[in-house]
Backbone as JSON Lines, residues from 0, in Angstrom:
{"i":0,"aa":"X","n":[10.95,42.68,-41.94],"ca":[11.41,42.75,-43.3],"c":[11.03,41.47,-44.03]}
{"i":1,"aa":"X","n":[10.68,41.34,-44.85],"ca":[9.85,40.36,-45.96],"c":[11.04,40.15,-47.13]}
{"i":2,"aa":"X","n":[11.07,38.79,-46.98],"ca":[12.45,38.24,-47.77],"c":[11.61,37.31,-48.65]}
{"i":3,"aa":"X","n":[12.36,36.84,-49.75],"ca":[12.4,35.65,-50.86],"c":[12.64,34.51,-49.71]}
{"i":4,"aa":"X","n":[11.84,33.49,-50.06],"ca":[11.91,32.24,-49.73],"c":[13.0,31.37,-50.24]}
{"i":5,"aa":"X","n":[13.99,31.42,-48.83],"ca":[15.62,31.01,-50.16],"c":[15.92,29.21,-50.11]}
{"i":6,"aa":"X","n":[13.92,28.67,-49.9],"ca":[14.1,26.89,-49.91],"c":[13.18,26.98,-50.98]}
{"i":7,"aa":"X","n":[13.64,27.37,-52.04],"ca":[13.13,27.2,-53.29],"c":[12.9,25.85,-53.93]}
{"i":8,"aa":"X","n":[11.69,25.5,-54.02],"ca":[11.05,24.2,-54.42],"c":[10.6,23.14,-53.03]}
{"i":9,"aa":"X","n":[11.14,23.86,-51.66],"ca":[10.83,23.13,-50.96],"c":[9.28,23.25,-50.45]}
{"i":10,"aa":"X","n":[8.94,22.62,-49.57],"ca":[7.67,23.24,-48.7],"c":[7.43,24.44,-48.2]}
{"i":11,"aa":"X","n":[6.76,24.84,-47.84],"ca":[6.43,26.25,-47.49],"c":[6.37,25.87,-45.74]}
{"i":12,"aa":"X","n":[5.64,24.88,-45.18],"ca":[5.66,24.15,-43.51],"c":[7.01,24.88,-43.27]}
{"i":13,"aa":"X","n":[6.66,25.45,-42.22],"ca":[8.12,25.42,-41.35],"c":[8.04,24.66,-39.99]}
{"i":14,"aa":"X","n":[8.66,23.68,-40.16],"ca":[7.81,22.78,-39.1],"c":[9.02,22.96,-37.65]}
{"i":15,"aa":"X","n":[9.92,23.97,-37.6],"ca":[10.05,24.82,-36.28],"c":[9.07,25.17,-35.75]}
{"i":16,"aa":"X","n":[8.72,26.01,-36.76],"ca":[7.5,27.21,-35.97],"c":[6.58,26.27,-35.6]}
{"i":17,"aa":"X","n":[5.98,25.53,-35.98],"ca":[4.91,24.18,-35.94],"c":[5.4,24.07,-34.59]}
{"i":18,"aa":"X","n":[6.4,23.63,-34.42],"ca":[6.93,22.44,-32.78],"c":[7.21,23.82,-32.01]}
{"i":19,"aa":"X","n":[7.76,24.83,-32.34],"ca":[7.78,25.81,-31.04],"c":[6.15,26.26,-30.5]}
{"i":20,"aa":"X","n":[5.14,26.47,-31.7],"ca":[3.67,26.76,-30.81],"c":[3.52,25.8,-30.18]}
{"i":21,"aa":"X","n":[3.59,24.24,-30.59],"ca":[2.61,22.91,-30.49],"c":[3.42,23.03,-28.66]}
{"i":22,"aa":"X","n":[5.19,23.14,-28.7],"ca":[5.49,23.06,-27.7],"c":[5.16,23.99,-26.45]}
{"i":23,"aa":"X","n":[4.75,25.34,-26.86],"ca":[4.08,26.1,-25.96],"c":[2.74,25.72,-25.66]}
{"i":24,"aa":"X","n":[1.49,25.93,-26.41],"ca":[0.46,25.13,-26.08],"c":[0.7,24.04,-25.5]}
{"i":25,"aa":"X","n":[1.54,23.03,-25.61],"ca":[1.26,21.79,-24.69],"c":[1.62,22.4,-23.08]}
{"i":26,"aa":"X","n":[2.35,23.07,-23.22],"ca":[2.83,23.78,-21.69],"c":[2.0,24.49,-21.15]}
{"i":27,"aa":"X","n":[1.39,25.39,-21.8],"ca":[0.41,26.61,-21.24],"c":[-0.91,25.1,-20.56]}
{"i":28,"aa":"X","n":[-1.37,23.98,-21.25],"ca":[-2.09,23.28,-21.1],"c":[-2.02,22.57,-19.93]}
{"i":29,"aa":"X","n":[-0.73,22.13,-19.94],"ca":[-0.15,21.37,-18.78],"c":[-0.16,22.33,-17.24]}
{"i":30,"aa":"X","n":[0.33,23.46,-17.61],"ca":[0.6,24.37,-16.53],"c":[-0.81,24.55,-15.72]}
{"i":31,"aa":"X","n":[-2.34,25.03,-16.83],"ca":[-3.09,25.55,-16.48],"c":[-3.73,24.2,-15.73]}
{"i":32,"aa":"X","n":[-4.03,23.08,-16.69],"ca":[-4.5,21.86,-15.65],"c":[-4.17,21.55,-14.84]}
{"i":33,"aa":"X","n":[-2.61,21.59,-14.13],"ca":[-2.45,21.24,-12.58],"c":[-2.44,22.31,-11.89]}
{"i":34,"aa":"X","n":[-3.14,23.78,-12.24],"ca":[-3.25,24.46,-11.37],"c":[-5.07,24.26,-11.23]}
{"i":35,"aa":"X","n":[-5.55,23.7,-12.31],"ca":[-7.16,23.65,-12.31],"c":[-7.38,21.83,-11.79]}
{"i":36,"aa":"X","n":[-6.61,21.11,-11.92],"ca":[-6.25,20.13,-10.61],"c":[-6.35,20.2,-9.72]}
{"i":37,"aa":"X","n":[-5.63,21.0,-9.0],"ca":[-5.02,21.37,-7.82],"c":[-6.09,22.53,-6.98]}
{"i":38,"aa":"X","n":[-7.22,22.98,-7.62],"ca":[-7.97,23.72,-6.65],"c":[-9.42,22.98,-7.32]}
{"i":39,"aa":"X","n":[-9.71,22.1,-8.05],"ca":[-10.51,20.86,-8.43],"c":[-11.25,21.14,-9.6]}
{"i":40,"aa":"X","n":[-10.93,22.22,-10.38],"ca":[-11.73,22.45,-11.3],"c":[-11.95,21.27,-12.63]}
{"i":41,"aa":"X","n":[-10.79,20.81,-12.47],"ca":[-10.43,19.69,-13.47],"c":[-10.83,18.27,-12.75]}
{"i":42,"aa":"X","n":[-11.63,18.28,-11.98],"ca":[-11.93,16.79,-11.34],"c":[-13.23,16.36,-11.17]}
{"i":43,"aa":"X","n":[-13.58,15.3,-11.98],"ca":[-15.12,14.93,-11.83],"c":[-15.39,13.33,-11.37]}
{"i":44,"aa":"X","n":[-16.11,13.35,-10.55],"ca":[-16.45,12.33,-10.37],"c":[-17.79,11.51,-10.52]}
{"i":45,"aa":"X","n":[-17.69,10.81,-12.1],"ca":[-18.55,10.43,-12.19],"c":[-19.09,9.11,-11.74]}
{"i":46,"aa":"X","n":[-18.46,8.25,-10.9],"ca":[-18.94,7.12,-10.46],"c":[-19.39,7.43,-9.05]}
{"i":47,"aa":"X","n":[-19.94,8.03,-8.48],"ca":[-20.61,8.12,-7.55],"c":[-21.95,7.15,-6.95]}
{"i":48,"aa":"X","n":[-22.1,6.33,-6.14],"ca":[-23.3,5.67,-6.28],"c":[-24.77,6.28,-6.53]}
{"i":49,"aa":"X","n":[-24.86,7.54,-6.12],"ca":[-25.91,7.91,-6.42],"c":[-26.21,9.31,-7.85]}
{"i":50,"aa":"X","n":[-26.97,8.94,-8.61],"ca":[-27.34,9.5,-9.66],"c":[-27.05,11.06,-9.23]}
{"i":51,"aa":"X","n":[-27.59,11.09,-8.31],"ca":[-27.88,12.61,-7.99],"c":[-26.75,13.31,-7.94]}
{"i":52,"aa":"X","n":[-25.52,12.9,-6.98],"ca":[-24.33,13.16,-6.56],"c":[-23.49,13.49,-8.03]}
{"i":53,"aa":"X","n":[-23.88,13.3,-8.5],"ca":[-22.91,13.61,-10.21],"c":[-23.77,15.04,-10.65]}
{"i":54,"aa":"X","n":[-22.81,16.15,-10.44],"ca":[-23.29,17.57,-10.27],"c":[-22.88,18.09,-11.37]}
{"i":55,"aa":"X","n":[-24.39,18.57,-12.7],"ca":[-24.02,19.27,-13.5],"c":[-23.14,20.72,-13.41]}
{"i":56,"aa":"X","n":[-23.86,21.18,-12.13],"ca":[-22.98,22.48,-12.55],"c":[-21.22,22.18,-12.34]}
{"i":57,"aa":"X","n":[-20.96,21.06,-11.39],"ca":[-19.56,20.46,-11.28],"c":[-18.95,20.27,-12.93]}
{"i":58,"aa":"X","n":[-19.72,19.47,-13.79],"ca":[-19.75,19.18,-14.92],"c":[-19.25,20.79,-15.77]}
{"i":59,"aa":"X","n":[-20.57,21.6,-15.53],"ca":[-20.37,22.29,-16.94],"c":[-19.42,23.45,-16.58]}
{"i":60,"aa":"X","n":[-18.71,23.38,-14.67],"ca":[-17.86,24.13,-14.59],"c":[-16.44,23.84,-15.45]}
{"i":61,"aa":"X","n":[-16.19,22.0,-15.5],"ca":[-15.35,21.33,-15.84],"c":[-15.06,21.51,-17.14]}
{"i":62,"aa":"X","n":[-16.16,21.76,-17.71],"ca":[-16.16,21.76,-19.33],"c":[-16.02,23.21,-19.75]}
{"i":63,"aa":"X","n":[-16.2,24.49,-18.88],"ca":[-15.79,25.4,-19.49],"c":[-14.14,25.49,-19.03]}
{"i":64,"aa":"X","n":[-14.0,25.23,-18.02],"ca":[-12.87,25.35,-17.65],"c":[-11.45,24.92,-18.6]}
{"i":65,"aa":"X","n":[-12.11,23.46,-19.11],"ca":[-11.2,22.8,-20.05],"c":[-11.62,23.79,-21.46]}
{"i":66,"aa":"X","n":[-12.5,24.13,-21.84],"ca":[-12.83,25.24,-23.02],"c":[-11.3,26.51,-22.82]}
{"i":67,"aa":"X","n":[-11.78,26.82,-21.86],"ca":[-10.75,28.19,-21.69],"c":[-9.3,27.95,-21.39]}
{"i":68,"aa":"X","n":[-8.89,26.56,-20.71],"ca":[-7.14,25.79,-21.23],"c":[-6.81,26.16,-22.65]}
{"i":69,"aa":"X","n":[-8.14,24.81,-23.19],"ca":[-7.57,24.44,-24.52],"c":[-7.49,25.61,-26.09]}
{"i":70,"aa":"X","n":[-8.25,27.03,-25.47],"ca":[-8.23,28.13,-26.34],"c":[-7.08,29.3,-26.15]}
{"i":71,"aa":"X","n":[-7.13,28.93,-24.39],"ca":[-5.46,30.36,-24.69],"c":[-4.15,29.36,-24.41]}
{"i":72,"aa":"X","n":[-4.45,28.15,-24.4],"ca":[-3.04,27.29,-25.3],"c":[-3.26,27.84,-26.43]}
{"i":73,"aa":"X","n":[-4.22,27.41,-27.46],"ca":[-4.38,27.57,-28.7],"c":[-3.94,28.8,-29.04]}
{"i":74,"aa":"X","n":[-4.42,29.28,-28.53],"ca":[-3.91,31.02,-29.16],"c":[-2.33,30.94,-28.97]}
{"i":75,"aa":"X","n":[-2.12,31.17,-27.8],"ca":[-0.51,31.08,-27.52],"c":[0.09,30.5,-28.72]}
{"i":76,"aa":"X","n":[-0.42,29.06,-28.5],"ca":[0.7,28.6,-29.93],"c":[0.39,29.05,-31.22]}
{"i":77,"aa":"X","n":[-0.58,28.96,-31.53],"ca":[-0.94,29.46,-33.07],"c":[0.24,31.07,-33.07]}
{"i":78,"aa":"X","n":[-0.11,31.95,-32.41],"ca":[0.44,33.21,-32.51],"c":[1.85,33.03,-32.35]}
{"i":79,"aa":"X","n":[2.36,32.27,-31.95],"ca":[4.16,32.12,-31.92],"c":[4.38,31.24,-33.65]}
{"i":80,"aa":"X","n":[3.51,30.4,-33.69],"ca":[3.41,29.99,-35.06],"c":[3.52,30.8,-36.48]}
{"i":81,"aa":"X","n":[2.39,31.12,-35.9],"ca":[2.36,32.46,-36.96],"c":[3.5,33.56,-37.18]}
{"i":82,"aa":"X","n":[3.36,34.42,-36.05],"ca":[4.46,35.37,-36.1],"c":[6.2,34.7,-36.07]}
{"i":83,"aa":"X","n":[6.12,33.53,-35.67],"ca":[7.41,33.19,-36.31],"c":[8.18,32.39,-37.3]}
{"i":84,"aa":"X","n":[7.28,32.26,-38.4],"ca":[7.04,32.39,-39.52],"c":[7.99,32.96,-40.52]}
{"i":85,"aa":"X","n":[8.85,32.5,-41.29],"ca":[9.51,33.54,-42.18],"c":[8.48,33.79,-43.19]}
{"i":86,"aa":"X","n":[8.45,35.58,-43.33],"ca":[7.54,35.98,-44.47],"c":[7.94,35.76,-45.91]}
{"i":87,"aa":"X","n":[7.13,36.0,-47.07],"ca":[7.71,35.62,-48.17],"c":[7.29,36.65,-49.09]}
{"i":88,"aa":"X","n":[8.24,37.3,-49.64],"ca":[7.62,38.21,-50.19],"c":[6.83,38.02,-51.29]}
{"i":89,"aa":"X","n":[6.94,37.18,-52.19],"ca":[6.03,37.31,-53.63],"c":[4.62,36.43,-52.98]}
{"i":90,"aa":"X","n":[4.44,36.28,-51.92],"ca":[3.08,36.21,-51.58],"c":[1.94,37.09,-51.19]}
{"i":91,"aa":"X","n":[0.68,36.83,-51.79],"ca":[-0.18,37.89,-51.89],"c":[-0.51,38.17,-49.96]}
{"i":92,"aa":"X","n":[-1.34,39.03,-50.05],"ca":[-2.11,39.47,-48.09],"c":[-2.29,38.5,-48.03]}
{"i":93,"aa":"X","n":[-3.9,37.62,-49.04],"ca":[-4.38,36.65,-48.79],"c":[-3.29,35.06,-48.31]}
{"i":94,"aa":"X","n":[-2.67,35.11,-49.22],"ca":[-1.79,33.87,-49.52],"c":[-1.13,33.85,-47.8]}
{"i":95,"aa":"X","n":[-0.99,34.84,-47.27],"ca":[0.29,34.93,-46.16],"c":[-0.77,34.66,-45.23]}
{"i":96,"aa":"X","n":[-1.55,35.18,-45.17],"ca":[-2.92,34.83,-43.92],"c":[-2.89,33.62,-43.96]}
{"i":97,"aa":"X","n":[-2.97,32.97,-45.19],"ca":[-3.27,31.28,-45.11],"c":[-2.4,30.49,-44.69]}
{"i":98,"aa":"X","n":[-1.37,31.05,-45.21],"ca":[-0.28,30.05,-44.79],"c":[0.46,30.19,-42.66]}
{"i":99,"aa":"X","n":[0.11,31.67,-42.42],"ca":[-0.18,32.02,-40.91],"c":[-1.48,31.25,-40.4]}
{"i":100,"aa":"X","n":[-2.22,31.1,-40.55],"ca":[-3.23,30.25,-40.51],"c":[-3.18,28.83,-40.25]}
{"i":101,"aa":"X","n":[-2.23,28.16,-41.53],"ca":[-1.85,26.84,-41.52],"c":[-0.79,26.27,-40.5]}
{"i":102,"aa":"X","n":[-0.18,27.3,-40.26],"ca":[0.8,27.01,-39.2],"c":[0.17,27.12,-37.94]}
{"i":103,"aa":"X","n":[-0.4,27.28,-37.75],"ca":[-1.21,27.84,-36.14],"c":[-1.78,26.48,-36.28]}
{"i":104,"aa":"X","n":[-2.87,25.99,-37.44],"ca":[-3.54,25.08,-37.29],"c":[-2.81,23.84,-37.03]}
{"i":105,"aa":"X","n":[-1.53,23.64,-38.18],"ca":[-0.72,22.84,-37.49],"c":[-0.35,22.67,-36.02]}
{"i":106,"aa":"X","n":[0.18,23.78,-35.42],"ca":[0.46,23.75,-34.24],"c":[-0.54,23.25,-33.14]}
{"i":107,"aa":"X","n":[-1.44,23.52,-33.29],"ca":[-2.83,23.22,-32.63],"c":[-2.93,21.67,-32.82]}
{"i":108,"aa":"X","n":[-3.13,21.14,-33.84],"ca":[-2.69,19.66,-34.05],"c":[-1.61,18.85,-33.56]}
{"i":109,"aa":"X","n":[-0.47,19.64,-33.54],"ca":[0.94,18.46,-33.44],"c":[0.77,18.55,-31.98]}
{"i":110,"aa":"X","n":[-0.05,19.68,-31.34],"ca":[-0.08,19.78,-29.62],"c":[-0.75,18.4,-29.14]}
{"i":111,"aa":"X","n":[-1.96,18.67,-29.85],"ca":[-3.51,17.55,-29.82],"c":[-2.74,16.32,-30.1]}
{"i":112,"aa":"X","n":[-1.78,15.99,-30.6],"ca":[-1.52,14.52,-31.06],"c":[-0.91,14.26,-29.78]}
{"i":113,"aa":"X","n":[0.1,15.31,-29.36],"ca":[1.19,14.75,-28.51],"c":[0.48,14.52,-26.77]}
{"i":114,"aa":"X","n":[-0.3,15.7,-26.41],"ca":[-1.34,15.25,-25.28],"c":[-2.32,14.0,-25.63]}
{"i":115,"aa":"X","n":[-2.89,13.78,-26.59],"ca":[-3.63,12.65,-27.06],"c":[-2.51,11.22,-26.93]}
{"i":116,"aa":"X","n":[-1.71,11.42,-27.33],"ca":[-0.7,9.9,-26.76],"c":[0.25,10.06,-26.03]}
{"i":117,"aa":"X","n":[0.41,11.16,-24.99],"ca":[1.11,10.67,-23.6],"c":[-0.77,10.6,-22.86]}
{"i":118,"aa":"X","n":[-2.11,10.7,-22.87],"ca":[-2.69,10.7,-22.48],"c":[-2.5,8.82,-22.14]}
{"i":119,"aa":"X","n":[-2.65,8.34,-23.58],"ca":[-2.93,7.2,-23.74],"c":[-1.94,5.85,-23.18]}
{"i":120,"aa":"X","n":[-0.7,6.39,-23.15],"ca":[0.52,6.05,-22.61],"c":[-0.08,5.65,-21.08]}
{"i":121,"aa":"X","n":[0.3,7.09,-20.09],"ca":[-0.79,6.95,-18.93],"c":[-1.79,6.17,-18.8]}
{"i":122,"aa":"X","n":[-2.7,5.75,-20.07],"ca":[-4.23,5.17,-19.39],"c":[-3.62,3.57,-19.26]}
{"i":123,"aa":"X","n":[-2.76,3.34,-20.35],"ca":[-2.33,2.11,-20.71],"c":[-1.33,1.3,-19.31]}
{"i":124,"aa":"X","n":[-0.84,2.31,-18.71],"ca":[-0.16,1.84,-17.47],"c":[-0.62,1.7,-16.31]}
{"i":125,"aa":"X","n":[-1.8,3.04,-16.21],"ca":[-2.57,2.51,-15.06],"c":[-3.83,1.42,-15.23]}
{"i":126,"aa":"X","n":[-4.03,0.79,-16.6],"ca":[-5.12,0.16,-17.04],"c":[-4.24,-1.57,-16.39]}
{"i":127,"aa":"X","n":[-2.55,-1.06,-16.58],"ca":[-1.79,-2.62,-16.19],"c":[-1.35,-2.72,-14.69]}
{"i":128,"aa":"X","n":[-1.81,-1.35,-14.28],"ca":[-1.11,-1.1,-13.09],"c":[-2.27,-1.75,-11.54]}
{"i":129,"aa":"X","n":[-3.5,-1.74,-12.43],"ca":[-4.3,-2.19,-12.04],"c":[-5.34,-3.02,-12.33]}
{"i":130,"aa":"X","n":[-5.22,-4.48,-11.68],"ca":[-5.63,-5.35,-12.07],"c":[-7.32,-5.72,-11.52]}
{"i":131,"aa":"X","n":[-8.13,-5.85,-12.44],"ca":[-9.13,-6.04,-11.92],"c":[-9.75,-6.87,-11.0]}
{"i":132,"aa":"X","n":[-10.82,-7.39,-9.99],"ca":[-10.41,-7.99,-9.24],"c":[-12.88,-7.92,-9.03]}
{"i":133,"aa":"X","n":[-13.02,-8.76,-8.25],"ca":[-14.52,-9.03,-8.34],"c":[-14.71,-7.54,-6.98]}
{"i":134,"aa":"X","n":[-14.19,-7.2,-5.9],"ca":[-13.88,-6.19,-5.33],"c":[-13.99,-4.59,-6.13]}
{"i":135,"aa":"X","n":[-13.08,-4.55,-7.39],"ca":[-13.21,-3.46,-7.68],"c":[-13.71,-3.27,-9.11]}
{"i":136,"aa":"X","n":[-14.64,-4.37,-9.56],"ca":[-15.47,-3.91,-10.49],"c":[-16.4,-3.15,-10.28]}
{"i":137,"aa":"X","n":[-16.93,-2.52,-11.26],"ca":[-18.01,-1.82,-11.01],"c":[-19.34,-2.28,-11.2]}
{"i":138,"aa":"X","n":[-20.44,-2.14,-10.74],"ca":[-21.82,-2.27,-10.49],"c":[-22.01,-1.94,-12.2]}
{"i":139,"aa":"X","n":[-23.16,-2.73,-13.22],"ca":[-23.97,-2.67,-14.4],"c":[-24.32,-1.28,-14.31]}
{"i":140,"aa":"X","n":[-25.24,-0.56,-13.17],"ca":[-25.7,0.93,-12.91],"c":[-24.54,2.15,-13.21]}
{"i":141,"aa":"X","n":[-23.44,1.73,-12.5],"ca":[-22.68,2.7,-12.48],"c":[-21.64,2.8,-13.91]}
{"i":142,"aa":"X","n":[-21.62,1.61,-14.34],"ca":[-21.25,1.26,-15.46],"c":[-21.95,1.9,-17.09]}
{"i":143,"aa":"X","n":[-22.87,1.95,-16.74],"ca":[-24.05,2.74,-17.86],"c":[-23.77,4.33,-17.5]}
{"i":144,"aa":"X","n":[-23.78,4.48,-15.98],"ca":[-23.45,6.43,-15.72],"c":[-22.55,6.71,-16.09]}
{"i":145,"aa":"X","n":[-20.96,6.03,-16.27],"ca":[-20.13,6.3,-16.66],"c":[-20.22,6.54,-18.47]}
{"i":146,"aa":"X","n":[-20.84,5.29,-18.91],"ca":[-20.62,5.67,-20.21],"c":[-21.62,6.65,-20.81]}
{"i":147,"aa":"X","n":[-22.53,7.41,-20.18],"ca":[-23.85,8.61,-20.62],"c":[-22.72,9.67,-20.1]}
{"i":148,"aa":"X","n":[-21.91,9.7,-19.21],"ca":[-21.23,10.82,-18.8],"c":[-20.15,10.94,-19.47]}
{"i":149,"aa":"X","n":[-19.5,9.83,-20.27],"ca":[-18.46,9.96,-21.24],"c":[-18.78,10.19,-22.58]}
{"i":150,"aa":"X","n":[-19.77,9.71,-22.98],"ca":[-20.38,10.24,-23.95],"c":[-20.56,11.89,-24.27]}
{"i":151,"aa":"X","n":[-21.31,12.5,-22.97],"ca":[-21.27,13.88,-23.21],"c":[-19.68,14.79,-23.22]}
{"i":152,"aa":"X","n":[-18.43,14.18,-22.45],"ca":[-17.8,14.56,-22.55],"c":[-17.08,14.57,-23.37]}
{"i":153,"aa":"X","n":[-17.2,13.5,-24.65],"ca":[-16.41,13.42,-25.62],"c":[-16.97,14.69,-26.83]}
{"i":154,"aa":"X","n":[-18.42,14.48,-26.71],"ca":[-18.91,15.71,-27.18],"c":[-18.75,17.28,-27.06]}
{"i":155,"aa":"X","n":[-18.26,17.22,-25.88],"ca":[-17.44,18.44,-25.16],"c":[-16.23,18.8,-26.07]}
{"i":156,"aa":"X","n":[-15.45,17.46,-25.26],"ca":[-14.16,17.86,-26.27],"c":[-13.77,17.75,-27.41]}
{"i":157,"aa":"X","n":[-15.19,16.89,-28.5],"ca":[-15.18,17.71,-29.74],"c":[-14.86,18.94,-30.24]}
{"i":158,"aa":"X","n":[-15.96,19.67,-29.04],"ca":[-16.52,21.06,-29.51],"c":[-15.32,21.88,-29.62]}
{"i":159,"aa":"X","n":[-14.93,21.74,-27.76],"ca":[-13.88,22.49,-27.66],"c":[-12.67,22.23,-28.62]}
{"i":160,"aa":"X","n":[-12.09,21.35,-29.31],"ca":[-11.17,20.94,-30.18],"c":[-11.31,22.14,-31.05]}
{"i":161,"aa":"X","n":[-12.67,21.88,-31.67],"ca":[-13.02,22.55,-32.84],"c":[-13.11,24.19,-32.53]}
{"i":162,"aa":"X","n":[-13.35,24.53,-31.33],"ca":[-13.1,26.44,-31.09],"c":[-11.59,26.11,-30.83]}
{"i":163,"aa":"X","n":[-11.08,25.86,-30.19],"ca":[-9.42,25.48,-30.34],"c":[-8.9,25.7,-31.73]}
{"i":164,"aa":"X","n":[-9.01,25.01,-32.66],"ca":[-8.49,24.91,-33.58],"c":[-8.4,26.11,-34.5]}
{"i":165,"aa":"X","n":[-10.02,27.24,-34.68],"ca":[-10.66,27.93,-34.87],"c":[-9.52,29.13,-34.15]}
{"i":166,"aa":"X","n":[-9.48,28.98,-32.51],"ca":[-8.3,30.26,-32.2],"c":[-7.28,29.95,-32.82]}
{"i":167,"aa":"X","n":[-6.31,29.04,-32.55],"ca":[-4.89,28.5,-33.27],"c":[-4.87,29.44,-34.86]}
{"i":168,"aa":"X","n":[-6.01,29.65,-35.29],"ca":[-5.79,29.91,-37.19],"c":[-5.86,31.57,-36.46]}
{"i":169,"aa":"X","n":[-6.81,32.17,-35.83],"ca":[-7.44,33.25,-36.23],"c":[-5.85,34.34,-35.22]}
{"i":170,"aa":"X","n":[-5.21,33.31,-33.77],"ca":[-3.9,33.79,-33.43],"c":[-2.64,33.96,-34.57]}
{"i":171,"aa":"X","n":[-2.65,31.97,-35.24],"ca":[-1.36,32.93,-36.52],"c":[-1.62,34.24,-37.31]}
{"i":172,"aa":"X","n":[-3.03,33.97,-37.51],"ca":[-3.18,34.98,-38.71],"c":[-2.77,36.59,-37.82]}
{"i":173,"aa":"X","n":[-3.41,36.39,-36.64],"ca":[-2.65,37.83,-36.24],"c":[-1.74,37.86,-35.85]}
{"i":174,"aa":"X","n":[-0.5,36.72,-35.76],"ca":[0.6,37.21,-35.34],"c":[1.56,37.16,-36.53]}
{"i":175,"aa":"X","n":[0.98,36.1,-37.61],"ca":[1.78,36.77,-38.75],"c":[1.14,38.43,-39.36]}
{"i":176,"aa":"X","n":[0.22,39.06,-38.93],"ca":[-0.02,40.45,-39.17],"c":[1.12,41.42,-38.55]}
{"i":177,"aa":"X","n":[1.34,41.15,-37.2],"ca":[2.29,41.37,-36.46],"c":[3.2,41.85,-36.98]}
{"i":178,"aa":"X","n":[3.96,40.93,-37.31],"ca":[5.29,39.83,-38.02],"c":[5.5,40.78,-39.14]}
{"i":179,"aa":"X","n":[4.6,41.22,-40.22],"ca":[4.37,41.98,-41.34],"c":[4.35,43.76,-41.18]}
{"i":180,"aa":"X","n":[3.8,43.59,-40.17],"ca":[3.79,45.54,-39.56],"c":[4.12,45.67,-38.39]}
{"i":181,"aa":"X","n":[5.37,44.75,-38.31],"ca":[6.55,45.0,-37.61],"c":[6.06,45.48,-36.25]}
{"i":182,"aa":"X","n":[4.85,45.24,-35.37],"ca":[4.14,45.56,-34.27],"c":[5.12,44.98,-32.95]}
{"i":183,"aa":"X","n":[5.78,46.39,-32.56],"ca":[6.88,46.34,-31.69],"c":[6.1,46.23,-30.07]}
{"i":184,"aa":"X","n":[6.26,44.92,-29.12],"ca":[5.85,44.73,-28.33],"c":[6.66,45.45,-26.65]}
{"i":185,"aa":"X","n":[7.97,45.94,-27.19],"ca":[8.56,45.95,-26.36],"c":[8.47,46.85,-25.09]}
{"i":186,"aa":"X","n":[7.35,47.66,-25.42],"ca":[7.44,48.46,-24.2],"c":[6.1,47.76,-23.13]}
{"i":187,"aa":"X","n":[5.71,46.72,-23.18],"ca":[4.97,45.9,-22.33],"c":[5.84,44.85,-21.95]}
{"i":188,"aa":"X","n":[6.91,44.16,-22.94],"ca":[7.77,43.12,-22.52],"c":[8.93,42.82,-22.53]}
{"i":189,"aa":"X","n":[9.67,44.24,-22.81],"ca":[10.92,44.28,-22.5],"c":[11.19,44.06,-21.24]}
{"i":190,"aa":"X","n":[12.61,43.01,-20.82],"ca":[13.11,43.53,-19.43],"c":[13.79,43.57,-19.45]}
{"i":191,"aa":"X","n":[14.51,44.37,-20.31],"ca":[15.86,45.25,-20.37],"c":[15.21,46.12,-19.56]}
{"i":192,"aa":"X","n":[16.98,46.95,-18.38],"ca":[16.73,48.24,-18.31],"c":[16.97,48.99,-19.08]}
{"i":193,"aa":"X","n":[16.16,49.9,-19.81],"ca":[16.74,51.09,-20.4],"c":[17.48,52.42,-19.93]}
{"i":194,"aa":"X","n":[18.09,53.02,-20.93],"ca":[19.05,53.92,-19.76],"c":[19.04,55.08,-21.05]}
C-alpha cells in the first residue's frame, strides 16, 4: 500500500533501509570470504621468489571470485534497500525507481566504506604488530612484483566496485518494484506451518 510521505519537508534517504542493506551486504561479504578463505579461493600469493610461481589463472580465479562476493552482497543489499523503502505516493514510476535506486546505491556505499576502514584498521595493526627488521625485508625484485601485482588488483577492484554498484541500483529498483506490486514471496519463504 503506497502512503503520503508523513516527514514532510524532510529528506526522502531513509537511512534505515541504507544500514539494514549496507548491514546485510557487509555480512553476505564477510560470510562468503571466509568460506572462499577457507578452501583458498581468496588467497594469493604474490611474493613468491620466482616470477613464474605467481599463477595467473590463481589470480583471475581470485578476481572473479571476489567479482561474484562483491555482486550478490550487492544485490542482497540494494534489494532489502529498495524494497524496504517506504513508498510515496505522489511520486511518479520514474521518480520511485530513482529513489529505489538511490537507496541500493547508498547501501552499496555505506557497505564499501565500512569494509574499506575495518580493512584499514587491520592493516594498521598488523603494519605495528610487525616490526620490520633487515631479516624480513623484502628483496628490490620482489618488491617491484608486488607493486605490478597490486596495481592490477586495484584495477580489479575498481571494476568490480563499479558492477557492484551497478547491481546494488538495478536490485533496489527491483525490489522497490516488488514493494509496489505487492510480489508475495511467501510460498518459497515462509516457515510457518500452514494448516
Amino acid at each position: 500500500m503506497i502512503t503520503d510521505n508523513p516527514r514532510t519537508g524532510a529528506s526522502y534517504i531513509e537511512w534505515s533501509t541504507v544500514l539494514a542493506g549496507a548491514v546485510l551486504a557487509s555480512a553476505v561479504s564477510l560470510v562468503f570470504l571466509q568460506f572462499g578463505s577457507a578452501i583458498g579461493l581468496a588467497n594469493i600469493d604474490s611474493l613468491r621468489d620466482n616470477v613464474a610461481d605467481v599463477s595467473r589463472a590463481g589470480l583471475l580465479n581470485t578476481a572473479v571470485f571476489i567479482l561474484v562476493v562483491q555482486v550478490l552482497a550487492s544485490v542482497g543489499g540494494g534489494y532489502v534497500a529498495g524494497r524496504m523503502r517506504a513508498p510515496i505516493s505522489t511520486a511518479t514510476p520514474h521518480e520511485s525507481e530513482v529513489r529505489d535506486g538511490v537507496h541500493g546505491l547508498l547501501a552499496w556505499a555505506t557497505a564499501t566504506l565500512a569494509v574499506m576502514a575495518g580493512a584499514a584498521v587491520v592493516a594498521a595493526f598488523a603494519h605495528l604488530a610487525v616490526a620490520p627488521t633487515p631479516e624480513t625485508q623484502l628483496a628490490e625484485a620482489i618488491v617491484q612484483r608486488e607493486q605490478a601485482v597490486t596495481a592490477i588488483l586495484a584495477f580489479a577492484a575498481a571494476a568490480t566496485s563499479a558492477v557492484s554498484a551497478l547491481s546494488a541500483w538495478i536490485a533496489a529498483v527491483k525490489g522497490g518494484d516488488h514493494r509496489d506490486r505487492n510480489v508475495d514471496f511467501s510460498r518459497h519463504m515462509s516457515f510457518l506451518v500452514r494448516r
